[in-house]
Residue, then its C-alpha position, 0 to 999 in steps of 0.5 A: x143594065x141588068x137583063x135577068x126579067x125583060x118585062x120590068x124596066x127601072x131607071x134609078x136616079x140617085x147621086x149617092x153610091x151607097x144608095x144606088x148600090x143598094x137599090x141596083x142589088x135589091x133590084x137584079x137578086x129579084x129579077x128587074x131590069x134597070x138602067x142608073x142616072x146619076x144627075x137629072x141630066x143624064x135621067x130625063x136624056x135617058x128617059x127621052x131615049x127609052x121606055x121604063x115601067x117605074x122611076x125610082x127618084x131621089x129629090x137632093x141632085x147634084x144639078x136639078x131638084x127632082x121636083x123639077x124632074x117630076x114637073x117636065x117628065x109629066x108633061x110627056x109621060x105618065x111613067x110612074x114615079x116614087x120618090x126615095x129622098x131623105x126630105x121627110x118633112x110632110x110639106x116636101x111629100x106633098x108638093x112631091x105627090x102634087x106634082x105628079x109623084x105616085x108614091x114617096x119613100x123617105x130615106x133610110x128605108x128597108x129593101x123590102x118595103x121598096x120592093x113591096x112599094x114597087x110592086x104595089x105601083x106596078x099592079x096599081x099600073x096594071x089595074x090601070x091598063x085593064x079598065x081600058x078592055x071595057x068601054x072607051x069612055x064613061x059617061x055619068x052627068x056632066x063628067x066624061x071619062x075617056x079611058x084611052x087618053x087618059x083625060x077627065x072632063x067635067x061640064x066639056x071642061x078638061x081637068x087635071x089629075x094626080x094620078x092616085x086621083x084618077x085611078x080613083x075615079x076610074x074604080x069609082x066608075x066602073x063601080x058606079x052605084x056600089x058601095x066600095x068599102x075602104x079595104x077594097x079600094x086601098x086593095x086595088x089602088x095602093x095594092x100594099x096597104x098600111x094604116x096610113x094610107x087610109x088617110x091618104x086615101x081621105x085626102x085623095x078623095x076630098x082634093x078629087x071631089x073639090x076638082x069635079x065639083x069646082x066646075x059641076x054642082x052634082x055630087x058624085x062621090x057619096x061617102x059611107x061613114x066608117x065604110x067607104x066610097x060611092x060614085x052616085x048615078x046621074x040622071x043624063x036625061x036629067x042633065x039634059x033637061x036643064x041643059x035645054x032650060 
């Protein structure tokens, strides 16, 4: 393990040598701690056992799918994840990303663009924790917020989501009533943005918007055409009067 930084600890999990040689260099030149798991195994025992900032998975081990890994790791952790895989096919990145991956890196890849993905989840974290100064909760219509757990709810009913898309719902929130433009929320949720991520950021909007509305009629999402994003206010006393109805 490597102790040159003690704010930053990476768990690589990666069965080829090459690869973990490459990542295990890039990430001590540059100052990162980081602990190596050959096989799903020996990674979810060492994630059990320690606490990591970031997990960098390869999907292709030799005894448990990483898609498998993703699955029971989110149901005891939100220790963010980006998938380094050779499986480039879009259905394989999106079930990856569904599961609970936050980013998704096909192989072969340059240094430093998985230097630059890393830094990007890491502020992404970041961001995350300083919404939690404010307020506990965020209340707007039917949907509740609760920033310490961690949790959203619509209509008292607990929804599921990516983390992306809750990220997204707490920038939204904490804008409530302000046009975010596309830059700006790609700025503060992927940090490194590329082209391609704004139609990401597209798809992470409407899969959010198809969760909250599912269970509430309101509309909380305002799209401004060729601009960005807009969490509409909601009328509470509104809500409580058709409550009451």
């Amino acid at each position: 393990m490597n102790t040159v930084n003690n704010l930053t600890n990476v768990l690589i999990v990666e069965d080829e040598s090459a690869i973990r040689i490459l990542i295990s260099t890039a990430l001590e030149t540059n100052g990162y701690n980081f602990e190596m798991a050959t096989n799903g195994s020996m990674a979810l025992s060492l994630l059990v056992k320690h606490q990591f900032d970031i997990i960098l998975l390869d999907l292709g081990l030799p005894d448990l799918d990483g898609i498998d890994i993703i699955k029971k790791l989110r149901t005891f952790s939100f220790t963010p994840i980006i998938v380094i895989s050779a499986r480039s096919n879009d259905d394989d990145k999106i079930r990856a990303l569904d599961m609970g991956a936050d980013d998704y890196l096909t192989k072969p890849f340059s240094v430093e663009e998985l230097l630059a993905r890393i830094r990007s989840t890491l502020r992404r974290i970041q961001y995350k924790e300083n919404t939690l100064n404010n307020d506990d909760y965020f209340v707007n219509g039917h949907l509740k917020i609760d920033y310490i757990a961690q949790s959203v709810y619509v209509d008292d009913k607990e929804i599921h989501l990516m983390p992306i898309e809750y990220n997204l719902l707490c920038l939204l929130s904490k804008n409530i009533g302000r046009v975010l433009t596309h830059q700006y929320i790609l700025d503060k949720v992927w940090v490194n943005s590329i082209e391609s991520d704004l139609s990401s950021l597209r798809v992470y909007i409407t899969s959010l918007r198809k969760k909250i509305e599912k269970i509430s009629n309101e509309k909380y999402i305002q799209t401004h055409v060729g601009v960005g994003y807009k969490m509409i206010k909601i009328d509470n006393s509104d809500v409580e009067d058709k409550n009451n109805e």
